[in-house]
N, C-alpha and C positions, 0 to 999 in steps of 0.2 A: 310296491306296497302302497293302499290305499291312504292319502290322507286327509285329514279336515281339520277343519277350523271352526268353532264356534262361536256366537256372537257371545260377546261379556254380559256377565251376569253380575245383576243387582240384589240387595236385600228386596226383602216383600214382608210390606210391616203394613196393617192396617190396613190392607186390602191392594195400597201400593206398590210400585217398586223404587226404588230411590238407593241412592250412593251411601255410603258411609258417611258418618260423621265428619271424620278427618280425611277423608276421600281417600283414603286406604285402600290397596288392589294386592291381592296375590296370585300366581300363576299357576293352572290348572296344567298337567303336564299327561300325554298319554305315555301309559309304562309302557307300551309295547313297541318305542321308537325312541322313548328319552328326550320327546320332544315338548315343547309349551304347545297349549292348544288354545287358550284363550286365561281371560283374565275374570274375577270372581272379585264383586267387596268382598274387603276385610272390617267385619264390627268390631268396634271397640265396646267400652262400655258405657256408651252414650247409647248407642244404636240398641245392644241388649234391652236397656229401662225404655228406650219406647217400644219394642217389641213386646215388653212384658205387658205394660201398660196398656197397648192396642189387647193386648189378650184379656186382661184382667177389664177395660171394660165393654170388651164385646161379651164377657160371662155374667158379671152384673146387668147388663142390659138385656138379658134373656133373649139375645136375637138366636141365638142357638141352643142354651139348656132348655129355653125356655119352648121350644118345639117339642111335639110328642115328641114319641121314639119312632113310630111308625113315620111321621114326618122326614125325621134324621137318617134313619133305613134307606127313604127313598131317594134323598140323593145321595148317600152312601152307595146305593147301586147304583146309579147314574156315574160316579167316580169309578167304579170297576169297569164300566161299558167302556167309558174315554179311556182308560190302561189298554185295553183291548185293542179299540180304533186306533189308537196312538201306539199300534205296538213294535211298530217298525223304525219310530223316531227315539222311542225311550230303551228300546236294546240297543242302538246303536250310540248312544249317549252313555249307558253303563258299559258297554264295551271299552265306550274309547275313555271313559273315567278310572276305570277298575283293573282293563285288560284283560277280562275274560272272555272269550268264546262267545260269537253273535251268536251260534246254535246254542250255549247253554243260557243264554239271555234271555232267548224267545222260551224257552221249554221249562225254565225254572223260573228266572227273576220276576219277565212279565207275568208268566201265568199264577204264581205265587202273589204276585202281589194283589193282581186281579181279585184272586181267591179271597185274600185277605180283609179288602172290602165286602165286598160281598157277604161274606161268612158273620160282622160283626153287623152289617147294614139287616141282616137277617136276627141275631142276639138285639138289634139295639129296643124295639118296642116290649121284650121279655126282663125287664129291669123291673120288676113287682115287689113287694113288700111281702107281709104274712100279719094275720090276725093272729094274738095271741091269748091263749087259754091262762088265767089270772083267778084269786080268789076275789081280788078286788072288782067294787062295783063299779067298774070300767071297761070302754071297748080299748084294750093297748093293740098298738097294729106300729110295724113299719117301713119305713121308706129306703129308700135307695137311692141317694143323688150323689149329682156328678162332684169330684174333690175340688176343681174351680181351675188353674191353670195348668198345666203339666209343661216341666220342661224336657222335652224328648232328645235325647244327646244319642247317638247312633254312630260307627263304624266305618272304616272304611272299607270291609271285603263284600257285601254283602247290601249296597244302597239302599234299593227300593224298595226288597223284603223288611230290611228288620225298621223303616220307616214303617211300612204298611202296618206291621206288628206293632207299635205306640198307638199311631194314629189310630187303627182303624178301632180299637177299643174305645179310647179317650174321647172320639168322637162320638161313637154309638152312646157311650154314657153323658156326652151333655157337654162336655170340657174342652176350654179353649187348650190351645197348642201354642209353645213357641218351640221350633224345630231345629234343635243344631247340627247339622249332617258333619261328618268328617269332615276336615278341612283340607284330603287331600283329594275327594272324592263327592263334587256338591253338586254338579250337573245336574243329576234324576231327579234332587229334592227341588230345586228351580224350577224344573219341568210340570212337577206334580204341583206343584204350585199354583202352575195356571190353570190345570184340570179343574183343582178342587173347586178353584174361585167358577170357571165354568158350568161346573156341578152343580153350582149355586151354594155352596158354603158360603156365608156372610162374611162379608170384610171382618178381620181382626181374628175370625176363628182359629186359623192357621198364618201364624206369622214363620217367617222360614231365615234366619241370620247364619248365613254363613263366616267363616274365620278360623283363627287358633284356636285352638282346646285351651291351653292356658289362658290364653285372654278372653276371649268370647265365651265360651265354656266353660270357664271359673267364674266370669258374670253373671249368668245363667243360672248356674250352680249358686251362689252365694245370693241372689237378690231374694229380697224378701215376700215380692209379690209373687213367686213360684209358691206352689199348693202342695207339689208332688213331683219327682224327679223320677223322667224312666232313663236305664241307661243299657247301653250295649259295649263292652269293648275291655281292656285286658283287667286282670286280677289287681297288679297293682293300682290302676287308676280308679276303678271298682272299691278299692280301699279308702282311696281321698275320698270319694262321691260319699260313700257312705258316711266317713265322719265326718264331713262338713253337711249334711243332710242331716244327722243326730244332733249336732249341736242347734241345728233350728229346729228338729221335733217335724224336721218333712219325711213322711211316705215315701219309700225308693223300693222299686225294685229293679235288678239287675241281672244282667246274664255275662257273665263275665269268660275268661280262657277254660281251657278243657287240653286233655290230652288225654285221649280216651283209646280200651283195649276192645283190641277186636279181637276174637278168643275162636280158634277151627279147633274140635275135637277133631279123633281119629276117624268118627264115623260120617265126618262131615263131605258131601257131592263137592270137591276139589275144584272140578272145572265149573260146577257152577261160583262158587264160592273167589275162586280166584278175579272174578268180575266183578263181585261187590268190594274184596278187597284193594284191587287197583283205583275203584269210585272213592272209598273211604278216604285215601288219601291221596288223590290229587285232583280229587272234586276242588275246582275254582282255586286251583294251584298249591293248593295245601290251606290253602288260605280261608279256615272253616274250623269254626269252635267247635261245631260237632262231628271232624274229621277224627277217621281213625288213624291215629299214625304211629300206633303201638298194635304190632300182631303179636298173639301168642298163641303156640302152636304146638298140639300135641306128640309127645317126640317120636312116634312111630310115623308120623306124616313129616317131621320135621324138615326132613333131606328132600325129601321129593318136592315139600310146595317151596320155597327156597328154591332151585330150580326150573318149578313152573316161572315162578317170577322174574329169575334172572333171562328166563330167556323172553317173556309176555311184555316186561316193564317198558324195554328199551323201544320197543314197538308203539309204542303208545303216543301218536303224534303231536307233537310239542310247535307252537310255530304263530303266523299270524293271526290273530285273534276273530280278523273280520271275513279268516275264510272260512266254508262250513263244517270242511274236516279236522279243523283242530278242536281238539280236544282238552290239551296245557297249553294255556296263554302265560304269559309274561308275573314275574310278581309284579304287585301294584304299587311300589317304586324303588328306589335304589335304598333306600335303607332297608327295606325287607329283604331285601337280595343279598345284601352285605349281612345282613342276621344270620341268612341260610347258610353263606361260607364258613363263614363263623364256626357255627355247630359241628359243621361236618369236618371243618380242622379237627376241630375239640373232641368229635369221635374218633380219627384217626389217631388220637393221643391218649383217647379213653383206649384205644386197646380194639374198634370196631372193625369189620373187615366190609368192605365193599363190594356188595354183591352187581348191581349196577348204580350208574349216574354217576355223581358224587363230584361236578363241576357245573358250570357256568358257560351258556351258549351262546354264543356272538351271531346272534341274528338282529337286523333296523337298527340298534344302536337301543336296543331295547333291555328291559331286565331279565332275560332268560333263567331258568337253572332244569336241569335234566332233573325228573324223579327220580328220585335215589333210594336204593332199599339199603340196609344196613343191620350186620350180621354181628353175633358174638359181641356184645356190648353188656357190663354186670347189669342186674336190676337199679345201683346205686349208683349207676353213671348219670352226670346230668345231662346227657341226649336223649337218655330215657326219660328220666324225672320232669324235663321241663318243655312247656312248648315253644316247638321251633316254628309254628304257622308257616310253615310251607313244603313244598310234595318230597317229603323225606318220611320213610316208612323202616322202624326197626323191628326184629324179628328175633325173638326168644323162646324155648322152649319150655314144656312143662311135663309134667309125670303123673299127676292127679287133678281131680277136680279142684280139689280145697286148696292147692298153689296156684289154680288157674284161679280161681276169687281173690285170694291175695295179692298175685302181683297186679291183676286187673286193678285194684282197692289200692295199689300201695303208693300212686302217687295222692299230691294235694286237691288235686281238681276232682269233678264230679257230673259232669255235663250228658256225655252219650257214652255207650256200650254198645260192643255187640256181638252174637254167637252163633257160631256156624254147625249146625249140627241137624240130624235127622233123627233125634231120640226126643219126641216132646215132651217126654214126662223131666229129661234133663235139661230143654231148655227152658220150661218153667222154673224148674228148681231152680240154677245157676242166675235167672233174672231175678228171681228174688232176693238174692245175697249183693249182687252188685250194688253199688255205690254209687247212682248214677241217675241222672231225672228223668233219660229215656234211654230206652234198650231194644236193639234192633234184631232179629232172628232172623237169621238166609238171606241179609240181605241188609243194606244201607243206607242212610239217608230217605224214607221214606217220611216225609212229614207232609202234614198237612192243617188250613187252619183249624180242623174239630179236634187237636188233637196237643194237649198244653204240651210243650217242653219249657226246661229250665235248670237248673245246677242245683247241688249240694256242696256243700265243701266250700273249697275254696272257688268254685265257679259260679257262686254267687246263689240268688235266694229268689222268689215269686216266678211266675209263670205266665210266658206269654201263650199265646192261641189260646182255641177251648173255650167253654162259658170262664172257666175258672181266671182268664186273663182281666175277665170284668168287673171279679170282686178286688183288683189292684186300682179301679180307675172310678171307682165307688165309696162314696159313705154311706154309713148305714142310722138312720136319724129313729129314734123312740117317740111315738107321739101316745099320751095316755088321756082318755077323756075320761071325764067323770060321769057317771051315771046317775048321780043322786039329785 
């Protein structure tokens, strides 16, 4: 098996890169070997306040609000070109940070992120006002400017995407960055780093501190020169963000856990269907807030796709991450591996039956676990109820439409949906009762940036992609002139 080594990675504050404060290091380990691959600062909260600072006055000094939009577009697209050119160093960097699939790297992460840019580099000079119609003798019109700093807090399954998704808005609209990547998973955000400054973003625009969540992350979070907080990552922490964000009266939004149903009527194309369902859930190891890892399935099909699974799933190659035929890389580290046992104990006690999987693969010294499907579990089990983020898929049946909405609806979360059927008058109907920010038909995972997703429920609230991701990275300012 392939290995590397990385050089160590510094903060990037003010256009710099420079050490921690208290010269703080933590080790950056590849899941897919259990090995350290290099070494990353750790900020404290010293490093945080000048990171904010560098941000707060590169925004006062309008080296970056202070450019058109068309300006900021253009090297907004200059940043997708370099994702591009660079696309052979930044997959291989989220592979060996994350453990996923060099081929799902190239095909999703780089290409998604690319898009990403691009798509807001294209929204950023459409930030316009409106003239508005008044009895008064006044022209009233208004503005749309940027909120002032954003602290972007981000994930560890998913690096480069859900950066591209803060960034690429926050920038189109004018607003500096300070960047908190996972701190198990920081590599890509270093990388992108250099891009941007290459792109020609101005010193200070994107400062990047990597670290603990608790520590760096709750500095971040609590300092007062942040304007507006985006975050990505589980429901509980989604909860602290948000009231400590209310208590200072900042702007958040959030895209928090999901455990979302994937719903095959009887009249649903099986063999097609059985391909988006194996994607749903073991796309990037299970490790995908808008996986599906709850089937429900109509009970004349019930026996038979059951079946197709047990015999399709086990085939599904699981293995080195940097070769091109794998498909399941590794969880992205030993605590998510130890989560996955866990659950699947806790089904086998909930009363679950095992259709396949349902251990742990000793391959490199890495964190393997086989996808697992899992049979006969109540709707009230919590294997069902709660997410397990990783390639474990349960399977329940149904009798009607109106039990197939409610068990879809009857967990906490709210994120993605999706229905397999060839009746379109019922898969409109059925998308419109779900409970869910996006709903997918025939099919999975299809997103793109013209296209907002985001949560209801307990999966949290605002919407990234889309124009609509702009009005989260925006104020809207009233100017009224007098006419007399």
């Amino acid at each position: 098996m392939t290995t590397f080594e990385i050089e160590p990675g510094r903060l990037f504050i003010g256009g710099q890169w420079r050490e921690a404060a208290d010269g703080a290091r933590t080790e950056v380990v590849d899941p897919s070997r259990g090995a350290v691959v290099t070494t990353v600062a750790e900020a404290g909260a010293a490093d945080v306040d000048a990171a904010v600072r560098a941000a707060r006055e590169a925004f006062d000094g309008g080296t970056w609000s202070g450019l058109s939009g068309r300006e900021r577009g253009r090297i907004l697209h200059r940043v997708a070109d370099l994702i591009r050119e660079n696309a052979d160093e930044l997959a291989r960097l989220e592979s060996l940070d994350v453990g996923k699939p060099i081929s799902l790297c190239h095909a999703v992460d780089i290409t998604n992120a690319a898009n990403d840019y691009e798509h807001f580099a294209a929204l950023a000079h459409s930030l316009d006002g409106s003239v508005r119609d008044t009895p008064m003798n006044a022209l009233a019109y208004t503005r749309r400017e940027p909120i002032g700093v954003v602290a972007a807090i981000t994930p560890f399954n998913f690096p480069l995407i859900l950066a591209g998704s803060k960034l690429g808005p926050a920038l189109a609209a004018g607003n500096t960055v300070v960047h908190k990547p996972a701190d198990e998973t920081p590599l890509s955000a270093l990388y992108m780093a250099r891009l941007l400054q290459k792109a020609g973003v101005p010193d200070g625009v994107v400062n990047v501190v990597t670290g603990a969540g608790p520590v760096a992350g709750e500095a971040l979070l609590r300092h007062r020169g942040v304007d507006k907080v985006a975050f990505t990552g589980s429901t509980a922490i989604g909860r602290h963000v948000a009231s400590v964000a209310g208590e200072a009266l900042k702007p958040v939004t959030m895209e928090l856990g999901g455990n979302a149903a994937h719903i095959v009527f009887e009249d649903a194309d099986l063999e097609k269907a059985v391909g988006a369902i194996i994607k749903a859930f073991v796309f990037n190891t299970g490790q995908f807030c808008m996986g599906g890892p709850r089937l429900l399935v109509s009970r004349p099909v019930y026996a038979t796709l059951l079946g197709i699974l047990a015999d399709a799933v086990p085939g599904v190659p699981v293995g080195d991450p940097r070769q091109p035929e794998t498909v399941v890389g590794p969880m992205a580290g030993e605590k998510h591996l130890k989560k996955v046992e866990e659950y699947i104990d806790l089904a086998r006690k909930e009363g679950g039956r095992i259709v396949c999987g349902g251990e742990r693969l000793d391959l490199y010294g890495g964190y393997y676990y086989k996808p697992t499907v899992v049979a006969d579990l109540s709707n009230d089990s919590r294997v069902v109820q709660e997410e397990i983020f990783g390639p474990v898929l349960t399977v329940q049946p149904f009798d009607t439409e109106d039990e197939a909405v409610e068990l879809a609806n009857s967990t906490p979360y709210g994120l993605a949906s999706g229905i397999q059927t060839q009746n379109l008058a019922r898969a409109h109907r059925i998308a419109g009762r779900l409970q869910a920010g996006i709903v997918w038909i025939n099919d999975w995972a299809m997103l793109d940036p013209a296209v907002p997703f985001g949560g209801v429920k307990d999966s949290g609230y605002g919407r990234e992609y889309g124009p609509e991701a702009l009005d989260a990275y925006t104020k809207v300012k009233s100017v009224v002139v007098s006419l007399d």
